[in-house]
C-alpha positions in Angstrom: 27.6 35.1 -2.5 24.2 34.2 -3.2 23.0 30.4 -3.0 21.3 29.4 -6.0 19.1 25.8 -5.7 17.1 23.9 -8.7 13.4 24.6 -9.0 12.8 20.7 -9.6 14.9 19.1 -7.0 16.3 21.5 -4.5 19.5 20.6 -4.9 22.6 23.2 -5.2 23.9 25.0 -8.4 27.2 25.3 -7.8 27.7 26.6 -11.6 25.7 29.4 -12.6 26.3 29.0 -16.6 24.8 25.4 -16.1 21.4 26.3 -15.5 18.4 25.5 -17.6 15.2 26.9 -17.8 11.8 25.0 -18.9 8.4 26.7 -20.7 5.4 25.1 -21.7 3.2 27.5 -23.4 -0.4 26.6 -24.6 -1.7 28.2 -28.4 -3.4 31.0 -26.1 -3.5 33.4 -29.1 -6.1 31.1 -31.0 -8.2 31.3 -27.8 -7.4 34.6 -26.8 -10.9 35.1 -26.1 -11.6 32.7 -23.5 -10.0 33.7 -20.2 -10.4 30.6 -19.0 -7.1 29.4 -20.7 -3.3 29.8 -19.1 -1.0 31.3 -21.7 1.5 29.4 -19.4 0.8 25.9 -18.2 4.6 25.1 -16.8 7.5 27.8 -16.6 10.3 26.6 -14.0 13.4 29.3 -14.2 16.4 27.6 -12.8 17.0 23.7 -13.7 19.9 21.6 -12.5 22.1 19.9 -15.7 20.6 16.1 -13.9 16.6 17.5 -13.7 17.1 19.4 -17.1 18.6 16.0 -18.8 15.3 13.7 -17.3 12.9 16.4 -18.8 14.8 16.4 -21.7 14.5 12.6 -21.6 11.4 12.2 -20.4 10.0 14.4 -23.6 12.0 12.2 -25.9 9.7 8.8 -24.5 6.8 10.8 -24.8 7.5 11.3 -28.7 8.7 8.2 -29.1 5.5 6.8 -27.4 3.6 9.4 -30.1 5.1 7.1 -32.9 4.2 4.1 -31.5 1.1 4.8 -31.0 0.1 6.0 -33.9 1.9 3.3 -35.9 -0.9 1.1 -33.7 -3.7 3.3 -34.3 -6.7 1.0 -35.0 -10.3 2.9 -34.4 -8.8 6.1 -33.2 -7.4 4.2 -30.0 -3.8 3.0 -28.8 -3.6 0.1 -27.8 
């Protein structure tokens, strides 16, 4: 039986069908004529339920931060 471990944390997946998997893609067809830009910025295949939830979290602040901020706006800065 093969071993499986999360990308993010190392720890064991003891559950196959509780994996996650994460990709960030970048608008590369808009600049498909520089090379200079990564289709893929982030792509992690195999994601504990814990590291999956914190990412999952942790893109949820970044919104909410989003809002806030741009309920602040004043000048084109955040404050």
């Amino acid at each position: 039986m093969t071993k499986r471990f999360c990308d993010l944390c190392e720890k064991e997946i003891h559950n196959l069908q509780e994996t996650y998997r994460v990709c960030v893609e970048s608008n590369a067809s808009i600049y498909a004529s520089n090379p200079d830009i990564v289709d893929v910025i982030v792509d992690v295949g195999e994601i504990c339920p814990a590291c999956a939830k914190r990412i999952h979290q942790t893109v949820q602040d970044l919104k909410l931060d989003g809002l806030v901020c741009g309920a602040k706006m004043d000048g084109g800065q955040c404050e």
